[in-house]
N, C-alpha and C positions, 0 to 999 in steps of 0.2 A: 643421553650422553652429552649432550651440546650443553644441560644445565653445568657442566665442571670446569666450563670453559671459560677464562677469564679473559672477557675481553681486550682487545688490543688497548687502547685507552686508559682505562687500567691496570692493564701492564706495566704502560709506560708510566703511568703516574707513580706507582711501586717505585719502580727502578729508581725514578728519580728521587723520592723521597729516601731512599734508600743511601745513594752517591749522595744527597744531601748534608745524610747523618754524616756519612765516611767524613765528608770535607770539612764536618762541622767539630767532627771529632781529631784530625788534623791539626786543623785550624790551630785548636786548642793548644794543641799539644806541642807545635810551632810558637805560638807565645810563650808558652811556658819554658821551652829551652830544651823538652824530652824529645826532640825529634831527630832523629839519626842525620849524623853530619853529613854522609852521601845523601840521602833524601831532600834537607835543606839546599844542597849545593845542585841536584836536580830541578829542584822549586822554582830554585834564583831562574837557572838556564831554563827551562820552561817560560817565566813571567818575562826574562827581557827577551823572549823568539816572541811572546805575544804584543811586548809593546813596540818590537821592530814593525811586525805585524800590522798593529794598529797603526803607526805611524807613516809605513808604506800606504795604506787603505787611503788614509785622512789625505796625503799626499795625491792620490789618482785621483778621488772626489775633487779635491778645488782644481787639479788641472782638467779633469773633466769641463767642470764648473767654468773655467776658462775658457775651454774652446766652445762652449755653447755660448756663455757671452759676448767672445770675438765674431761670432758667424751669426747671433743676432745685431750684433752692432753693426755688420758688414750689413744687413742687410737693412738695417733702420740707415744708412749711412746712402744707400741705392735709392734712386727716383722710383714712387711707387709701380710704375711700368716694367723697369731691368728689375725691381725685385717678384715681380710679379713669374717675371718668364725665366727668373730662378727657379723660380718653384715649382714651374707647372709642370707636370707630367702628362702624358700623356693618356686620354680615359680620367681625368681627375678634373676637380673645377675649370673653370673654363677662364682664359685669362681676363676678360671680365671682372666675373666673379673674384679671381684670386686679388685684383686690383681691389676692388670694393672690401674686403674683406680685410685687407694690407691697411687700407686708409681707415676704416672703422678700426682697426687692431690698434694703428698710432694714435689714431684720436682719445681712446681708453686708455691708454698706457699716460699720456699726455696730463689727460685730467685727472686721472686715478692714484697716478704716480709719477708725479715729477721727477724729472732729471735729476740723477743725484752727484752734483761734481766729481769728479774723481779724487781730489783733496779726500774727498769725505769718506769716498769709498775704498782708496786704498788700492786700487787697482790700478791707476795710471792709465784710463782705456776714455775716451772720451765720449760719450753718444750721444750725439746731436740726433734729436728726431725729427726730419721731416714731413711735410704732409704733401710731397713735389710727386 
């Protein structure tokens, strides 16, 4: 009984190839000018909810992207000690360790990847990194 059974996997690779053709066949029929003018005018309104879409997206990633940069800068900006006992939690490295770890982190960052002015970067954020 189990040989008529068409794997999930398979399935879905059907299907897809399937909406493929649809889109492909579409598509076509969309450059050629045979596509019903309610359909066309669905299309548009679909593609511009998808590039609002994309647009909000791309918009949350760099302000993301932002506040990770401000709250490392805050913290390459801190004496390795107050960034140290930022970090520490309780049960986790020991603030020691999170020191040691802090100053090897800028020393890498330092030699690996220089400071890139903010001119250059675009961002107007300055980060100075200390090894304090």
């Amino acid at each position: 009984m189990t040989d008529h059974v068409i794997p999930h996997e398979q399935a879905i690779a059907n299907a897809r190839a399937v909406l493929d053709q649809a889109r492909a066949r579409r598509d076509a029929d969309r450059a050629a000018g045979r596509l019903d003018p309610e359909a066309e005018l669905i299309l548009r309104r679909l593609e511009a909810e998808q590039r609002e879409q994309e647009a909000a997206r791309a918009a949350a990633i760099r302000e993301a992207a932002g506040i990770w940069r401000r709250g490392n800068d805050a913290l390459d900006r801190m004496p390795v000690a107050d960034a140290a006992r930022a970090c520490h939690v309780p049960g986790g490295p020991s603030l020691a360790e999170l020191e040691q770890r802090i100053t090897a982190d800028r020393a890498t960052r330092i030699v690996t990847n220089p400071p890139t002015p903010p001119e250059q970067r675009g961002d107007g954020i300055e980060r100075p990194i200390t090894g304090r």
